[in-house]
C-alpha positions in Angstrom: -32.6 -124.3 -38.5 -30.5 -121.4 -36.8 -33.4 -120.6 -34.4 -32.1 -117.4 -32.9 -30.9 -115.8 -36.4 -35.1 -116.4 -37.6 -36.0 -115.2 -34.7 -34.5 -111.3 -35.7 -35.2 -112.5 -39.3 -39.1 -112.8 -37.7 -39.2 -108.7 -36.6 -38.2 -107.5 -40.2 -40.9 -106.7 -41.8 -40.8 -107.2 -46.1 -40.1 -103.1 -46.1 -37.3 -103.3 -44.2 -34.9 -106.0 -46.4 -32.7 -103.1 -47.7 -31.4 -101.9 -44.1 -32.7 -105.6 -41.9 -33.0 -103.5 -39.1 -36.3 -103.8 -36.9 -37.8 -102.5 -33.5 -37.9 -104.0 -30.4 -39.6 -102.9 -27.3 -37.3 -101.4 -24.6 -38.8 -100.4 -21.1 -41.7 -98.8 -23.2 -40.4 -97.6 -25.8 -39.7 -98.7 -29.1 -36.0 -99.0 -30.0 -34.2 -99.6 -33.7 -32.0 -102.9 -33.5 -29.6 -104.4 -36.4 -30.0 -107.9 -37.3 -26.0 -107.6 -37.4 -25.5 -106.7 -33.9 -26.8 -109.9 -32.6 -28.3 -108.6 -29.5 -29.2 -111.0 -27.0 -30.6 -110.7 -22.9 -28.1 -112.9 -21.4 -29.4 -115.0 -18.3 -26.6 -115.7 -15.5 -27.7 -119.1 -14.2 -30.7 -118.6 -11.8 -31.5 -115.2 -12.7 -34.8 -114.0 -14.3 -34.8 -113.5 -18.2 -35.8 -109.7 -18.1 -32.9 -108.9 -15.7 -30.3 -110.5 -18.5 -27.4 -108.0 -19.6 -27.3 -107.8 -23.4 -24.4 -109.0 -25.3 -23.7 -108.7 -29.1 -23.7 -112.1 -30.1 -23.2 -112.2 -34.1 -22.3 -115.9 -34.3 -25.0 -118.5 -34.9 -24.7 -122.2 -33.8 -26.0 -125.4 -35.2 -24.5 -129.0 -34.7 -21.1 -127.6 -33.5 -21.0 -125.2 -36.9 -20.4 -121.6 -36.1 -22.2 -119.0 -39.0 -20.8 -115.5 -38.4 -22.8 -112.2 -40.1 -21.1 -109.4 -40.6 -21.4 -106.1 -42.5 -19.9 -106.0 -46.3 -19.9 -102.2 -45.7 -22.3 -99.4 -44.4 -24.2 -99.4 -47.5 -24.9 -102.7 -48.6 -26.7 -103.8 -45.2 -28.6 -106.3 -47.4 -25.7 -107.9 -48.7 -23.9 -109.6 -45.7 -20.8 -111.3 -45.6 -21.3 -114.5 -43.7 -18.0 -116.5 -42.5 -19.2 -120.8 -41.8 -16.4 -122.5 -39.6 -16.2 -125.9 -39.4 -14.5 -127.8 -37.0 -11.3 -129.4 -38.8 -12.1 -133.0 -36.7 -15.7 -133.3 -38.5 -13.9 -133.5 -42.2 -11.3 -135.6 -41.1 -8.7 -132.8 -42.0 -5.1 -133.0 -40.5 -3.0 -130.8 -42.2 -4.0 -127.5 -42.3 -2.1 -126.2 -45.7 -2.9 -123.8 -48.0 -4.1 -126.4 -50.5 -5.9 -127.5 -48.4 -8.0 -124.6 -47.7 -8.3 -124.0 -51.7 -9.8 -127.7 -52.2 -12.4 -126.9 -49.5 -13.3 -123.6 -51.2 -14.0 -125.3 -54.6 -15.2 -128.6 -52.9 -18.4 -126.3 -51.0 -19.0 -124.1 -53.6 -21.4 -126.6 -55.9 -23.4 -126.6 -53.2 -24.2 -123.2 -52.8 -24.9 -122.9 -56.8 -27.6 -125.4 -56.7 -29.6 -123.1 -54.2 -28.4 -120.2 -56.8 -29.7 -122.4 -59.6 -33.4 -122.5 -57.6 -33.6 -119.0 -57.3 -32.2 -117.6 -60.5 -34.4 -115.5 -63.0 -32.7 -113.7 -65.7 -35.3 -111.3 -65.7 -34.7 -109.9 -62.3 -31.4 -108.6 -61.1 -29.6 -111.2 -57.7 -31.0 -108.3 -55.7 -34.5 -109.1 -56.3 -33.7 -113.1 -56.3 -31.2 -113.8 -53.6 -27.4 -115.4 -54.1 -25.0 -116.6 -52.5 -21.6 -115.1 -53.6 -18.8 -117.6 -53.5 -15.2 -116.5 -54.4 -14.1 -118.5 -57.5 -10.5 -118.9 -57.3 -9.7 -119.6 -60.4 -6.6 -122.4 -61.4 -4.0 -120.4 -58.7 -3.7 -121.8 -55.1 -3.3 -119.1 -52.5 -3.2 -118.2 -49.3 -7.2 -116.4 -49.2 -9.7 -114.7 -46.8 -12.6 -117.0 -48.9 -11.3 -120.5 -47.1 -8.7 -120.5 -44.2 -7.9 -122.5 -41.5 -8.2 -120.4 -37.8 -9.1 -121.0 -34.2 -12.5 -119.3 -33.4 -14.1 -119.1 -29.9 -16.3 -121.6 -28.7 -20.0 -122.0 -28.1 -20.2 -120.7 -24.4 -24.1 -120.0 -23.3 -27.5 -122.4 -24.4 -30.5 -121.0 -26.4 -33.3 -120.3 -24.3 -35.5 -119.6 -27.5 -36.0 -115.9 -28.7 -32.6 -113.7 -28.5 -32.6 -115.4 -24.9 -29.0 -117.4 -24.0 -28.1 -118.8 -21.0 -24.2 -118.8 -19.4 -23.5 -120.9 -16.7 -20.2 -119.4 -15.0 -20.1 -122.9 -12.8 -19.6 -124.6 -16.2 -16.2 -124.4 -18.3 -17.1 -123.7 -22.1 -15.6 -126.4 -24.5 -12.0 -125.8 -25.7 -11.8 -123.5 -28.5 -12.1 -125.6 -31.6 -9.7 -125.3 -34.9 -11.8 -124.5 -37.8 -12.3 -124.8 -41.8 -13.5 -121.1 -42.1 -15.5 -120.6 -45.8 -16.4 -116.7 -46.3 -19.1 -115.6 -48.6 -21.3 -112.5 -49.5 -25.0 -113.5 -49.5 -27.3 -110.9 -51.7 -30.9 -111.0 -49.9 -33.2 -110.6 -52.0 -35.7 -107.4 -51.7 -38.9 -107.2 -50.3 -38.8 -111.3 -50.0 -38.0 -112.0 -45.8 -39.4 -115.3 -46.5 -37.1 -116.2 -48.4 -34.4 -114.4 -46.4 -35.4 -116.7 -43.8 -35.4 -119.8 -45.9 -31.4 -118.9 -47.6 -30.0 -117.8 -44.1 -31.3 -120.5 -41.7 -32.3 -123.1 -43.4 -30.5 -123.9 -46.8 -26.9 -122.1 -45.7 -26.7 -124.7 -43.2 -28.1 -127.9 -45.0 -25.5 -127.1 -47.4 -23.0 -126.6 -45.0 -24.1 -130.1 -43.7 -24.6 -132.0 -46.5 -20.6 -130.7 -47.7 -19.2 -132.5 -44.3 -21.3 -135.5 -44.8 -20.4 -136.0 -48.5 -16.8 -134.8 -47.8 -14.2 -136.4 -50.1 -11.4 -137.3 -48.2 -9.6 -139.4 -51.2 -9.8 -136.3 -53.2 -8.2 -134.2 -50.7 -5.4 -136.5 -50.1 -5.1 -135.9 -53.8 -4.8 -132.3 -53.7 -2.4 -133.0 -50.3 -0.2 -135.3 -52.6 0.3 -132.9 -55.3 1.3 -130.4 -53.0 3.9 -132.5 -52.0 5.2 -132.9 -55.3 5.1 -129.3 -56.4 6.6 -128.6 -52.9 9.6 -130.9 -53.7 10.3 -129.3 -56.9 10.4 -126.0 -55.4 12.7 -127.6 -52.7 14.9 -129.2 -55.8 14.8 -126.0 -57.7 16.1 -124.0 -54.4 19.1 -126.2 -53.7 20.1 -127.1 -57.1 21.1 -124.9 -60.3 17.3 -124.4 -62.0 15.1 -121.6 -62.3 12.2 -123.9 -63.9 10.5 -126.8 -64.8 8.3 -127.9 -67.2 6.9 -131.6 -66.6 6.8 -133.6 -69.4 2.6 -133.6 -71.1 2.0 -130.6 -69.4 -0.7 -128.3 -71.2 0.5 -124.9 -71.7 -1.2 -123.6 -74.1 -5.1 -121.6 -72.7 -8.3 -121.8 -74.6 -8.4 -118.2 -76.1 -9.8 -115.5 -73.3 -9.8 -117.5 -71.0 -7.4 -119.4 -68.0 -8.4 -123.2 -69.3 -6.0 -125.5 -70.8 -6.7 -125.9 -74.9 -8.3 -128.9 -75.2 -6.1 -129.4 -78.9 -2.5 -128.5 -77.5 0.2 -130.2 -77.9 1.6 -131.8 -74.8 4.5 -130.1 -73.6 7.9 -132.9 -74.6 11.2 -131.8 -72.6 14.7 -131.7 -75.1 16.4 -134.7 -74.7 19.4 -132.8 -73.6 17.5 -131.2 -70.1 15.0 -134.2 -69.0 15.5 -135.1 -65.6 13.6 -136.3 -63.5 12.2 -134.4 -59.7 9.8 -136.5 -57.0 9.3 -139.0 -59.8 8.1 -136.6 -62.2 10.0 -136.4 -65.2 10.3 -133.0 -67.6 12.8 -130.3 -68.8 14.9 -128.6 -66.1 16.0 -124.9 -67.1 19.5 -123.7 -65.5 20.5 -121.0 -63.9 22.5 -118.8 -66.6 20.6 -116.9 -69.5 17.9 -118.9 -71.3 16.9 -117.9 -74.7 14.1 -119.1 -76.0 13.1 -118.2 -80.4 11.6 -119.3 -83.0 8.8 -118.3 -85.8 5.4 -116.7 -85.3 3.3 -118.8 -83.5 5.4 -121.2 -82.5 4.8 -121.5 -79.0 7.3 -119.3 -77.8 5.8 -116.8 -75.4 3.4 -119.4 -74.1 6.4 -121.1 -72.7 7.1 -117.7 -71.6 3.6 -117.5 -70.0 3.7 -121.3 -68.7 7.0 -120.5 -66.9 5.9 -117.3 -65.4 2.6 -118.9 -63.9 4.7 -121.5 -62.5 5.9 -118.7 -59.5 2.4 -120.0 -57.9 1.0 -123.6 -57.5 -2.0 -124.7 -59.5 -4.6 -127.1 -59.2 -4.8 -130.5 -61.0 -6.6 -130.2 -64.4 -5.0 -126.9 -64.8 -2.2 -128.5 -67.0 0.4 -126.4 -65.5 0.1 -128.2 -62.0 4.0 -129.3 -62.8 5.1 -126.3 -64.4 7.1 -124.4 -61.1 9.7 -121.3 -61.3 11.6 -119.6 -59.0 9.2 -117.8 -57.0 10.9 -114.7 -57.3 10.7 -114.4 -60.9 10.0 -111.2 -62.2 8.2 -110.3 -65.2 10.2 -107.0 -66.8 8.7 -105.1 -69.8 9.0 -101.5 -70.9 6.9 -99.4 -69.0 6.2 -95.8 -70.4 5.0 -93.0 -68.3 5.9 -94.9 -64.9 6.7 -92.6 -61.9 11.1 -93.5 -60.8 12.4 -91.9 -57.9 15.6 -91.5 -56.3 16.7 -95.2 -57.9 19.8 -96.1 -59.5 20.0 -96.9 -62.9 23.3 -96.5 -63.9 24.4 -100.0 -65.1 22.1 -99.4 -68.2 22.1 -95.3 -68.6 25.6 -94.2 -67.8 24.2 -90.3 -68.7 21.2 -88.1 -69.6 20.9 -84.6 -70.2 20.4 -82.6 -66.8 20.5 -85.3 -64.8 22.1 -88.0 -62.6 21.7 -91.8 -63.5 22.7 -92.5 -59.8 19.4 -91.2 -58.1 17.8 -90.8 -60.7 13.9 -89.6 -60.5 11.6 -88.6 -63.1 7.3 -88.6 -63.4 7.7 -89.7 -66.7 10.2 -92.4 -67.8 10.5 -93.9 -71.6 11.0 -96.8 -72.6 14.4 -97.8 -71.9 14.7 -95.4 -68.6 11.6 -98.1 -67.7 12.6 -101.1 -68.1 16.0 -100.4 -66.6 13.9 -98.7 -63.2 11.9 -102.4 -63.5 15.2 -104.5 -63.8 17.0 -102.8 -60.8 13.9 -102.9 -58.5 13.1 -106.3 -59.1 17.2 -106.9 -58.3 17.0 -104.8 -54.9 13.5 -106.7 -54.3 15.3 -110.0 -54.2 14.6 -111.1 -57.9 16.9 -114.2 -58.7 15.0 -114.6 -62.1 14.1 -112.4 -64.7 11.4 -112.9 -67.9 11.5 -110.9 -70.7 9.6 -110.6 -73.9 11.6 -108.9 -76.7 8.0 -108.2 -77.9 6.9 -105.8 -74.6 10.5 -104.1 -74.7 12.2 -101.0 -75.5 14.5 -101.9 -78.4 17.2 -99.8 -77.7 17.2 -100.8 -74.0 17.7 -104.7 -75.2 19.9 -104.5 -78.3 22.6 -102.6 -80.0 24.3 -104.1 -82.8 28.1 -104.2 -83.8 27.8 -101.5 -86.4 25.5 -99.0 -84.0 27.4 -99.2 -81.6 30.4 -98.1 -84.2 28.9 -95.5 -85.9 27.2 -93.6 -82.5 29.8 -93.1 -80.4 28.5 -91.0 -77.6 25.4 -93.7 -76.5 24.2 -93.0 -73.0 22.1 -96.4 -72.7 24.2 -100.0 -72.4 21.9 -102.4 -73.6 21.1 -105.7 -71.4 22.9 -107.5 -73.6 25.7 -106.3 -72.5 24.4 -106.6 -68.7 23.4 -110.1 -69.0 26.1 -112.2 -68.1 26.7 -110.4 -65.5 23.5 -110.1 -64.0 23.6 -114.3 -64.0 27.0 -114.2 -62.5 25.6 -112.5 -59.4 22.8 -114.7 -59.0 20.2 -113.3 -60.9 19.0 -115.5 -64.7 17.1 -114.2 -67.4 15.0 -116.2 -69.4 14.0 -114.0 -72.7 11.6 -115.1 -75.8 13.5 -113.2 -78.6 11.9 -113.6 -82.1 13.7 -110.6 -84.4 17.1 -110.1 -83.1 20.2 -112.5 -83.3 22.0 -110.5 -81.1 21.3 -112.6 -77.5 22.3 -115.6 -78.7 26.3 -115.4 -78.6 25.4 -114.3 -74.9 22.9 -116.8 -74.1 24.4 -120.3 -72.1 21.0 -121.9 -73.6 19.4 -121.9 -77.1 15.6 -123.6 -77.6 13.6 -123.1 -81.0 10.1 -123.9 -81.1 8.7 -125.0 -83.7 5.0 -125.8 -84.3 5.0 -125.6 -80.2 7.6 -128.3 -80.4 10.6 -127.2 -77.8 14.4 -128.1 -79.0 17.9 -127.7 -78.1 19.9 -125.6 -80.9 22.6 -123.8 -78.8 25.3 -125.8 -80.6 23.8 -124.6 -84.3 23.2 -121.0 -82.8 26.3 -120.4 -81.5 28.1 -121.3 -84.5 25.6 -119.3 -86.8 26.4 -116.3 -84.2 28.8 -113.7 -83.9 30.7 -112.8 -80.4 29.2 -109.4 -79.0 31.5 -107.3 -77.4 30.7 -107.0 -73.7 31.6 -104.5 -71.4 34.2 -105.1 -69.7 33.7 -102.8 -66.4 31.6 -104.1 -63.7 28.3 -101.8 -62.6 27.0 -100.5 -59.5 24.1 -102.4 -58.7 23.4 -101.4 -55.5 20.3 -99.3 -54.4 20.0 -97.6 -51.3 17.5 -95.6 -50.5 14.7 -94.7 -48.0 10.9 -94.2 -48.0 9.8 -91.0 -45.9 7.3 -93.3 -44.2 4.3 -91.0 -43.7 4.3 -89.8 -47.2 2.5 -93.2 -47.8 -1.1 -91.9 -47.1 -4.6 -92.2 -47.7 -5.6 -89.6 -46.7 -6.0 -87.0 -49.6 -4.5 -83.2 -48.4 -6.9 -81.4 -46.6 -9.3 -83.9 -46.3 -10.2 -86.0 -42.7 -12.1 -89.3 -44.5 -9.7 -92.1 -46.3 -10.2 -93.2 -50.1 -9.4 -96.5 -51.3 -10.6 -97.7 -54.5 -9.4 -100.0 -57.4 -10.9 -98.7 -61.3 -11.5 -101.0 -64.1 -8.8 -99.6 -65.9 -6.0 -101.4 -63.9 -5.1 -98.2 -61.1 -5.2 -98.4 -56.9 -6.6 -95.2 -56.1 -5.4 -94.0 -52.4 -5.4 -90.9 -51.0 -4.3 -88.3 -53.6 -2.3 -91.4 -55.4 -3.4 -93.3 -58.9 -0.7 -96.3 -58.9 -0.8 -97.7 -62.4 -0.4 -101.2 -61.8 -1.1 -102.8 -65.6 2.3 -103.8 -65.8 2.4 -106.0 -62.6 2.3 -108.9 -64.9 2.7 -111.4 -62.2 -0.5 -110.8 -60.4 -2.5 -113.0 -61.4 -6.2 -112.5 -59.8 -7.9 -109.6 -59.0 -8.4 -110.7 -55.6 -4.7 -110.0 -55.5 -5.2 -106.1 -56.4 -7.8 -106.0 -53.8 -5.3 -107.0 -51.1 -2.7 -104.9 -52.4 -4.9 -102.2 -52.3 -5.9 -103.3 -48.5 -2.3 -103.9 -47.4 -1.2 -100.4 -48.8 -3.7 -98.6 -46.8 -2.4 -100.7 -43.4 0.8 -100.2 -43.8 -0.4 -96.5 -44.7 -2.4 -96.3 -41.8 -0.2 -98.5 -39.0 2.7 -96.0 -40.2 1.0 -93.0 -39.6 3.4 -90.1 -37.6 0.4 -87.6 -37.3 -3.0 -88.2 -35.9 -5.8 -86.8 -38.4 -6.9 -84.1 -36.5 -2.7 -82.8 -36.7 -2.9 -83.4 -40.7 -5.7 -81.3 -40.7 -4.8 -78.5 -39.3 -1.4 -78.3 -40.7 -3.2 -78.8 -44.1 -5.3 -75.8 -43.0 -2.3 -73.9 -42.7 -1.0 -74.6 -46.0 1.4 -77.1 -44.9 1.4 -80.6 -46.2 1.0 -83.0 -43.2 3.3 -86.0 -45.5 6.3 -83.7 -45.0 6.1 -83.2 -41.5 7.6 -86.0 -38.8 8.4 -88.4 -41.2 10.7 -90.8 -40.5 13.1 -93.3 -43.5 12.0 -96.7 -43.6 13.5 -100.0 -45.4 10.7 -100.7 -47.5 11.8 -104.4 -48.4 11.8 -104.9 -44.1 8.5 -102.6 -43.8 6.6 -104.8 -46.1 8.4 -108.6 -44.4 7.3 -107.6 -41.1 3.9 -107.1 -42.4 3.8 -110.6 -44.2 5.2 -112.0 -41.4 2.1 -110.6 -39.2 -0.1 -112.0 -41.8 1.1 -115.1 -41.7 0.1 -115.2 -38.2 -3.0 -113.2 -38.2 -4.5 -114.2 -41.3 -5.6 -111.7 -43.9 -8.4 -110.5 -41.4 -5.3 -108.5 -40.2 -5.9 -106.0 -43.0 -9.3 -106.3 -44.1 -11.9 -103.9 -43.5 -15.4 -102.7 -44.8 -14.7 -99.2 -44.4 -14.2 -98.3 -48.1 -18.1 -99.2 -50.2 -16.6 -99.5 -53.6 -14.1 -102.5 -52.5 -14.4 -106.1 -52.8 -13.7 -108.0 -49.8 -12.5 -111.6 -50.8 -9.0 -111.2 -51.0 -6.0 -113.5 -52.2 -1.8 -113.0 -50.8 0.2 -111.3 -53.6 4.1 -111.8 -53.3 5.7 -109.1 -51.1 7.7 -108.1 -54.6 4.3 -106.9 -55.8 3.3 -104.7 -52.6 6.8 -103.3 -53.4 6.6 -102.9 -56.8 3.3 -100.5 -56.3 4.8 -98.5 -54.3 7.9 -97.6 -56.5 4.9 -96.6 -58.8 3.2 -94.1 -56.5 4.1 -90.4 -57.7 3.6 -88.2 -54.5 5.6 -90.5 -51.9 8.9 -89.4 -50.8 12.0 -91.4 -51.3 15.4 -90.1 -50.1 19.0 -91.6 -50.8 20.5 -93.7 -48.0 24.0 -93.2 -49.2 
């Protein structure tokens, strides 16, 4: 029982479960308290009670285990978020990886939906029965605010009984421990502060108790082993020339609408000609170069495709792409119409157009083609050594242009990426494309698989010979970008306006500030717990950038000036966005979080740096200047 959290829990009455706040009487007079301010007399040692000094004390103790409450946000004060720590020594934990974390998360979480199960009505809404809100990750292992490893501070004073704790300044306090820290939302449940009672200090705990008693530690050397193995891969793929690998009985086809492995698929069977074998696990290793992979409708093709792009992240066992690991700076690239370009270079693939230069080139609105080459060169200046493309999600005329077009329209402003290709891989950058309609990649490909019936095999020798050789250009491109973000045109602040918005809609935008960044064709994000830290490391690096204070913004908004083009200063975006991971890394993602903004969701999972990036080369009212 977590005596001193009843104890507030005791002076709420039934009416007051939507704000939990309750009166206490101070000197005479009655005074309005929050049961998340943790207010406590503390008693020096040999001092009277009533002569205490009052602390905020948020964190509740029981056998060692720390529970900290703490506001979701201003308006849902009956919807906490509650953090339990655990020291790492009581589960036997040694290594304090990120797997680790994300086979604690799912290892706790049947615990908390029995109590769920107990209360559930599907007659009444969770606010009338009560929950507890546990992140579900998914098949993805990442780095999360839900389950983390992090030092918090010890237990320092003794419960007198009441809000009464006793610190002895004669007595150290215990080192501060290293601890398993699970984060949840609890929904109370309305007009029911017995039952509040009964969720927070009694069955939160005995779940949290009977998790370390039945703790599986031959399960989690499991999920330790096969990070070890995936970990090894990446190491092999990183020193050796792959981009990929697909182990052999993989599952990589899904259960329609949903992230589960089909239960009827075929396991995946490597060529003959590419098995090898990586930390014992044996499977088809794709080479650096270009990749091309065809074959029929419904063959399997883009779910290769889709196996080899979800291998830029670790999965869990039972996933059945556990052993399916890319290059993790693979890039997904479609055609993107509509998407905001500025002041990028795009000149290897659009040598002209009308009015305009192809060098720093900008517009609100690209097509197709003038997309999809914007996509290709940012990924390239974000560090990309891999590229994935579907010939299904891509501007024609960007991809292909055959012998006799290219004959009979002589003045063709757009060189197709065949033509780029090869050179692209020569600088250290593959391409891996599902092409299902077009012959045209194939005398430019170094590797040729046909599926068939979700069968994988080696035809480059057949295709080659069937192909015709594509004239290449024979000049090489500029590739280079270089240009600057005017750094306090990042905002969220909207103009004229003192209070920040941050939101995330349905529809697949990040709404901050004055901006709408359509991020629907961020195909490598992968949960939305990854939007909602994109969203959250946007506004920080918004916010820690900031040249003016808000009271400075306002009045030069007042004045019909707009405060993003005053003081600002050119940043390396690429560096701006490292320096941040490299905090987080530290810090955790506490570093960024905040219940400010009511509309967002707080669990959060670590996108890749390439996707912070890429959201911001899709904001239309930042400023970007050439660096040339």
């Amino acid at each position: 029982m977590l005596k001193r959290l009843h104890w507030y829990l005791s002076k709420i009455s039934d009416k007051k479960t939507t704000t939990y706040r309750y009166y206490v009487t101070v000197e005479g007079r009655q005074v309005l308290k929050d049961l998340y301010d943790g207010e406590c007399h503390v008693v020096k040692k040999g001092r009277e009670v009533d002569k205490g000094i009052m602390e905020r004390r948020p964190t509740h103790w029981l056998n060692n285990v720390a529970y900290n409450l703490d506001r979701t946000h201003k308006l849902a004060l009956d919807r906490p978020t509650v953090t339990i720590a655990i020291p790492v020594e009581r589960l036997g934990i040694t290594h304090l990886t990120t797997a680790a974390a994300d086979f604690c998360l799912r290892a706790i979480t049947p615990y908390f939906e029995t109590i769920n199960a107990e209360y559930a009505n599907r007659a009444r809404p969770d606010r009338e029965n009560g929950k507890f809100i546990i992140y579900n990750p998914g098949p993805v292992v990442l780095m999360r605010n839900a389950a983390y490893f992090a030092i918090i501070d010890s237990k320092d004073y003794e419960d007198l009984g009441g809000n009464n704790i006793l610190i002895n300044p004669d007595i150290d306090p215990p080192p501060d421990p290293m601890c398993l820290c699970i984060r949840m939302e609890v929904q109370l449940p309305f007009m029911k502060i017995e039952r509040t009672k009964t969720m927070l200090c009694k069955q939160m705990p005995d779940a949290a108790e009977r998790f370390i008693r039945e703790f599986d530690k031959k399960a989690l050397a499991a999920a330790y082993k096969l990070e070890e193995t995936q970990r090894a891969i990446r190491d092999f793929l990183a020193q050796n020339d792959y981009c990929s690998f697909i182990a052999n009985g993989s599952i990589l086809a899904r259960e329609r609408g949903t992230k589960a492995p089909m239960k009827s698929a075929l396991p995946f069977q490597s060529p003959p000609e590419d098995e090898i074998t990586v930390a014992g696990i044996t499977g088809m290793g794709i080479r650096h170069g270009v990749t091309v992979i065809t074959g029929g409708g419904y063959s399997g093709k883009s779910t290769v495709l889709a196996a080899i792009s979800a291998g830029i992240y670790n999965h869990v066992a039972g996933d059945g792409r556990e052993l399916c690991i890319t290059d993790n700076t693979a890039v997904t690239i479609t055609a993107e119409d509509g998407r905001s370009v500025s002041c990028l270079n795009i000149s290897p693939f659009i040598k002209w157009i009308p009015s305009g230069d192809t060098v720093t080139f900008s517009t609100p609105h690209a097509s197709g083609s003038t997309s999809q080459a914007a996509n290709i060169m940012e990924a390239i200046s974000c560090g990309a050594k891999l590229l994935l493309i579907d010939e299904d999600r891509s501007a024609t005329n960007f991809m292909i242009r055959d012998a006799i077009m290219k004959e009979l329209i002589e003045k063709e402003p757009i060189t197709p990426f065949t033509d780029r290709v090869q050179e692209l891989a020569s600088m250290g950058t593959s391409t891996i494309l599902v092409i299902g309609g077009s012959g045209e990649y194939l005398s430019v490909a170094d590797k040729i698989y046909m599926m068939d019936d979700f069968i994988m095999n080696d035809v480059t020798t057949k295709a080659k010979h069937l192909s015709e050789k594509t004239t290449l250009v024979s000049t090489n491109a500029q590739w280079q970008t270089v240009r600057g973000l005017v750094n306090n045109s990042l905002t969220s602040y909207p103009l004229g306006k003192g209070t920040e918005k941050l939101s995330i809609s349905d529809t697949g935008f990040i709404v901050i500030g004055d901006e709408r960044i359509d991020i629907r064709n961020l195909h490598d994000i992968t949960t939305s717990a990854q939007v909602n830290a994109l969203a959250f490391i946007l506004r920080h690096l918004a916010k820690a950038n900031e040249s003016l204070s808000d009271m400075e913004a306002m009045a030069l908004a007042m004045r019909g000036l707009d405060p993003k083009k005053i003081s600002g200063k050119k940043v390396d975006v690429a560096k701006w966005v490292d320096d941040l991971y490299s905090q987080i890394e530290i810090e955790g993602l506490d570093l960024i979080d905040t219940g400010f903004f009511t509309t967002m969701e707080r669990f959060m999972d670590l996108p890749r740096p390439y996707e912070i990036m890429a959201a911001i080369h899709r904001m239309r009212l930042v400023e970007w200047v050439s660096m040339i």
